[in-house]
C-alpha positions, 0 to 999 in steps of 0.5 A: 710867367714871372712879372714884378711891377714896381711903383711908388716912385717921383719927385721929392725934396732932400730930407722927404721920405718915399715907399717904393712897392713892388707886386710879384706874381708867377712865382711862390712870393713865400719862399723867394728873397727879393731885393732892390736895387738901384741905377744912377745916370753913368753909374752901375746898378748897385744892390739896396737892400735885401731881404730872405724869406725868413725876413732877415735883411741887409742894406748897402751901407749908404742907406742903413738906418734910413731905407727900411725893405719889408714883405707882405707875403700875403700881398706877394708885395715888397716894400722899401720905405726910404727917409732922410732922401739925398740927391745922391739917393737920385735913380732908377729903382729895380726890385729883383728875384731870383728862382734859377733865373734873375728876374727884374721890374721895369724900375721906377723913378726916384729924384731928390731935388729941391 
């Protein structure tokens, strides 16, 4: 059984920095590509970021230069360190996988508020 748990998220102010983490169990985490995704309020889920098995990355153009993905294999762990946070960076967080089937976490709240 395929389960991805993503935490990491909360509250901060424009200009902080959070790391959302993601745990994948039920599924060899080595030879995956994982990726993160995001839902604003009335919006569509839109792709963030990803990256391979061989840790090549890409980034939607609006976070590029301020979210950083990376993978623990060891830990079966996906990070997304996310600087420079906007009001607009405001959603729910989604990590994803995909092994014939799309698998999603639960999501995890990010705001960027003063």
């Amino acid at each position: 059984q395929v389960q991805l748990v993503e935490s990491g998220g909360g509250l901060v102010q424009p200009g902080g920095s959070l790391r959302l983490s993601c745990a994948a169990s039920g599924i060899i985490f080595s030879i995956n590509a994982m990726g993160w995704y995001r839902q604003a309020p009335g919006k569509q889920r839109e792709l963030v970021a990803q990256i391979t098995n061989r840790g090549s990355t890409n980034y939607v153009a609006s976070v590029k230069d301020r979210f950083t993905i990376s993978r623990d294999n060891a830990k079966n762990t996906v990070y997304l360190q996310m600087n420079s946070l906007k009001p607009e960076d405001t959603a729910v967080y989604y990590c994803h996988t995909k092994t014939g089937f799309d698998y999603w976490g639960q999501g995890t709240q990010v705001t960027v508020s003063s």
